[in-house]
Residue frames relative to the residue before (quaternion, step in Angstrom):
aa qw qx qy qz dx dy dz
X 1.0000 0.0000 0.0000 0.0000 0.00 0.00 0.00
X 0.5712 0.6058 -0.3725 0.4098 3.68 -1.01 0.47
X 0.7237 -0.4179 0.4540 0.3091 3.27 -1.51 -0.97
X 0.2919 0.8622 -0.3929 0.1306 3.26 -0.23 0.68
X 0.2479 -0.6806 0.6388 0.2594 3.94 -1.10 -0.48
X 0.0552 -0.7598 0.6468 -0.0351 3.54 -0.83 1.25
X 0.0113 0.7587 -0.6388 -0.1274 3.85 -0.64 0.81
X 0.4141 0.7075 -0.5716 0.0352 3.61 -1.21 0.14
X 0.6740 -0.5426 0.4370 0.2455 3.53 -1.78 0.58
X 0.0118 -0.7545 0.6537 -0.0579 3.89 -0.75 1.08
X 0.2021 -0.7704 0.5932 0.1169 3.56 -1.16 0.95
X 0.1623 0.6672 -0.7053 0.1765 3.37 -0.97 0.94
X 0.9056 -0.0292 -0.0639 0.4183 2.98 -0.34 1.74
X 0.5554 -0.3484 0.1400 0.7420 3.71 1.40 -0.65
X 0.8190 -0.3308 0.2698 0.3835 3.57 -1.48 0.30
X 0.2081 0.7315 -0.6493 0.0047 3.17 -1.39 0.96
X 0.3655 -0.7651 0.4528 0.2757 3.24 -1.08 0.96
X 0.3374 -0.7604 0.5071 0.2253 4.23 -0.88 0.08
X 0.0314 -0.8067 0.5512 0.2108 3.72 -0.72 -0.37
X 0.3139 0.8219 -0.4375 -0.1858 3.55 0.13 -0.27
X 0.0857 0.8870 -0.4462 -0.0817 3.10 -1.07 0.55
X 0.3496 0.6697 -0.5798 0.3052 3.56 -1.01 1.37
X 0.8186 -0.0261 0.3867 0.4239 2.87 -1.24 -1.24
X 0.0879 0.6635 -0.7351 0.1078 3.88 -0.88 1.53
X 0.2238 -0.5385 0.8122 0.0167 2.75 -2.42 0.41
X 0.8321 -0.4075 0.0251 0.3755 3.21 -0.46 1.00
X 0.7227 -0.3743 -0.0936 0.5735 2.68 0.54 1.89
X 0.5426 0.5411 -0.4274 0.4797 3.79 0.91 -0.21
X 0.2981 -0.6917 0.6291 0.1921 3.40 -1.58 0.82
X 0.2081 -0.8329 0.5104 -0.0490 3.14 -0.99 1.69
X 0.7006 0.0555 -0.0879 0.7059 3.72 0.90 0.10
X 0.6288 0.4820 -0.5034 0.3448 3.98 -1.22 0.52
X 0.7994 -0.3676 0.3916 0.2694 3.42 -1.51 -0.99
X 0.2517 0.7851 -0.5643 0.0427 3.66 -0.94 0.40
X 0.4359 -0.7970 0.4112 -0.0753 2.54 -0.99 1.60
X 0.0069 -0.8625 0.5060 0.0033 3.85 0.13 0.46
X 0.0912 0.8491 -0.5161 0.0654 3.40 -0.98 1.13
X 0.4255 -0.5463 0.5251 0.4948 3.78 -0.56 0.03
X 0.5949 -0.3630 0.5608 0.4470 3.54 -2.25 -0.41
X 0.8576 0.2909 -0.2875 0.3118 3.33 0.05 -0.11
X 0.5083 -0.7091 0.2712 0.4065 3.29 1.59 1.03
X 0.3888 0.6142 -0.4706 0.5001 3.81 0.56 0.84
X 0.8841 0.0332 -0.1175 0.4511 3.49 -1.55 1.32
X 0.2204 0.8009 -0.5316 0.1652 3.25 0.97 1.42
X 0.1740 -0.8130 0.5542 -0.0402 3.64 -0.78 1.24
X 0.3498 -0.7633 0.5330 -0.1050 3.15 -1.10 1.37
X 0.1292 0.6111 -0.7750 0.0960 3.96 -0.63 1.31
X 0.0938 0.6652 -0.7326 -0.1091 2.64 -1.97 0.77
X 0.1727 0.8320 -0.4162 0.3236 3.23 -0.90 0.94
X 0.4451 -0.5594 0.5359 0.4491 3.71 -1.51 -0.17
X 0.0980 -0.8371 0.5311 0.0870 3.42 -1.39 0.89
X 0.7273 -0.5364 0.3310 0.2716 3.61 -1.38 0.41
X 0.4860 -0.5675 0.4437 0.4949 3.83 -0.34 0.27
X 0.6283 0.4110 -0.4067 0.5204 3.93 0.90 -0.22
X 0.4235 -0.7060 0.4795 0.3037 4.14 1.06 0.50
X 0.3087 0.5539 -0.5985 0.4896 3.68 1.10 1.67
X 0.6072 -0.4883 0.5462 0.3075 3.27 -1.75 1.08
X 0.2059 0.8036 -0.5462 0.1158 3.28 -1.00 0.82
X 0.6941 0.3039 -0.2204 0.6142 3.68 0.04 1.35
X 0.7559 -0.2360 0.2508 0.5568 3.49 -1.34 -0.26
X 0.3096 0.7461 -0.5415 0.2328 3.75 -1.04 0.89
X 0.2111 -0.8236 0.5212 0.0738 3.40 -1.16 0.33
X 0.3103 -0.7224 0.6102 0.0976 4.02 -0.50 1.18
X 0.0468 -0.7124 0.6909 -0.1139 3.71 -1.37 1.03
X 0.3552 -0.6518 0.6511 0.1585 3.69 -0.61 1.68
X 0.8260 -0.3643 0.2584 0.3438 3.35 -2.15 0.98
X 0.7440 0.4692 -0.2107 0.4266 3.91 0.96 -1.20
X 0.4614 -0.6611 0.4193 0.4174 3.70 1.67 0.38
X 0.2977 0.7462 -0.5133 0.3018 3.78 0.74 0.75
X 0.4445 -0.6041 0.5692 0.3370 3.72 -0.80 0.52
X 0.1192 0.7661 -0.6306 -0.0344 4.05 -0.55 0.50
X 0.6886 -0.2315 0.0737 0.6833 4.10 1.35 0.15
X 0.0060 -0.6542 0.7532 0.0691 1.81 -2.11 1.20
X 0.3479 0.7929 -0.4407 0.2368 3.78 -1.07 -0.14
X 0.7823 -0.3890 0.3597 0.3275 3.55 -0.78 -0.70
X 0.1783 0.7973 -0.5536 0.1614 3.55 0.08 1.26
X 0.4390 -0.5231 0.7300 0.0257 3.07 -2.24 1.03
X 0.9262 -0.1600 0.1487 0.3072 3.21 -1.14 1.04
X 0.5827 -0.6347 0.1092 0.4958 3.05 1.72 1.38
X 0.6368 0.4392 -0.4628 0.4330 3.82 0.67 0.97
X 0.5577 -0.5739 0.4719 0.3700 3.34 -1.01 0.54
X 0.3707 -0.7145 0.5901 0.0617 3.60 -1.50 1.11
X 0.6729 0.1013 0.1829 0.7096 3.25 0.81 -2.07
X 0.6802 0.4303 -0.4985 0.3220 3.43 -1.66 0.26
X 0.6147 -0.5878 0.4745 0.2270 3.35 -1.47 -0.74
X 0.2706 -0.6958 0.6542 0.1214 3.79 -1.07 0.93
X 0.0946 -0.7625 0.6400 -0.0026 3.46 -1.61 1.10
X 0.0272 0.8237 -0.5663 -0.0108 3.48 0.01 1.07
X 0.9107 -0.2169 0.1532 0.3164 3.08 -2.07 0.97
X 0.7031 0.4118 -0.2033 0.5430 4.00 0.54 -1.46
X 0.5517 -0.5731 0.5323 0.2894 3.84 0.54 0.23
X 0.4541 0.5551 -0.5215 0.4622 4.17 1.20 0.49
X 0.0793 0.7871 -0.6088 -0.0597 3.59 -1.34 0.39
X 0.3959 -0.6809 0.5909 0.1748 3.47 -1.16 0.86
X 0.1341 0.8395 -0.5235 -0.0575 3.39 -1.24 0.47
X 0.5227 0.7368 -0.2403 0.3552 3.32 -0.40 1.05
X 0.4472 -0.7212 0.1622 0.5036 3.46 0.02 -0.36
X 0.4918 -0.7032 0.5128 -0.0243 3.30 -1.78 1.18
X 0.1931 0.8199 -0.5390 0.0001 3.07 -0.48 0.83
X 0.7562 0.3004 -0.1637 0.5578 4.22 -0.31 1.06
X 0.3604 -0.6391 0.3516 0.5814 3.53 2.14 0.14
X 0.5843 0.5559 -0.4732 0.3546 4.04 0.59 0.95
X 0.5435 -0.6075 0.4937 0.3030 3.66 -1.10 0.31
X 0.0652 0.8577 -0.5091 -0.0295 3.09 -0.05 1.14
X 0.6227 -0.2552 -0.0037 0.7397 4.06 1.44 0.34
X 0.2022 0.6054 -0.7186 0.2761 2.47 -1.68 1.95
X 0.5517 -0.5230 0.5319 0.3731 2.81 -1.28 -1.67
X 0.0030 -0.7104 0.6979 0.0913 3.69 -0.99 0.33
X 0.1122 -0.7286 0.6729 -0.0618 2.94 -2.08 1.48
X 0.4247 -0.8084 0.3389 0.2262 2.95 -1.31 0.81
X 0.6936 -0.4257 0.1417 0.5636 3.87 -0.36 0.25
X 0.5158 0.6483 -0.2585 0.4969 3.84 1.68 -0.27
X 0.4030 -0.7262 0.4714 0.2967 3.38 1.48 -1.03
X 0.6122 0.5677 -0.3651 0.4118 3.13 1.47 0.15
X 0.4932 -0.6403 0.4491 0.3808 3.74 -0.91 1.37
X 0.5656 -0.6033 0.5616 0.0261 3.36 -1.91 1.65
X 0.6876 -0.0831 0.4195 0.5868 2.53 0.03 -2.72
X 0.1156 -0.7002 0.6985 0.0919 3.32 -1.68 0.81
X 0.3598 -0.6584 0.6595 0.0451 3.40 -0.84 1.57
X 0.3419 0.7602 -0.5490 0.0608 3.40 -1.30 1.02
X 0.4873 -0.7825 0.3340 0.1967 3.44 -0.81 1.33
X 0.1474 -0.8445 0.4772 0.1933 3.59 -0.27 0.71
């Protein structure tokens, strides 16, 4: 329980290494950082955030692609985004709510920042 910094090696599929660091609860990290990398230090990913007793993002949080890029932040369920917004690679972002990693009512922008498309549920 407490603060802390836990490092170790999980397989799922071929080798990956973890970091996490923040806030645990029996032995599980419930609010901080985790970090997620191959063995060969390639396609490092970044959550920070509150997390689930299964150590999924869950609540207010924020997701970062290998190059430390913002790709979402906002409100997530069971490690997908609910409410908030997605930035992808071409400088376009979605904002709003998601449901299945899709805009279901929001907004879409273009790499300018100018509004595209508005999505809206009747």
């Amino acid at each position: 329980n407490g603060k802390g910094k836990i490092y170790f090696t999980k397989k799922i599929n071929y080798k990956n290494s973890i970091e996490e660091k923040g806030i645990f609860k029996n032995d599980q990290l419930i609010k901080g950082e985790k970090y997620y990398s191959s063995v060969y230090g390639k396609n490092v990913i970044r959550q920070e955030g509150t997390f689930n007793n299964l150590e999924i993002l869950e609540g207010a949080g924020t997701k970062y692609d290998e190059n430390g890029n913002l790709i979402e932040e906002g409100t997530f369920k069971n490690g997908y985004l609910i409410v908030g917004e997605k930035y992808y690679e071409n400088g376009k972002v979605e904002e709003g709510t998601f449901k299945d990693n899709v805009l279901i009512e929001g907004k879409k922008y273009d790499e300018n920042g100018n509004l595209i498309e508005e999505i809206k549920i009747d």
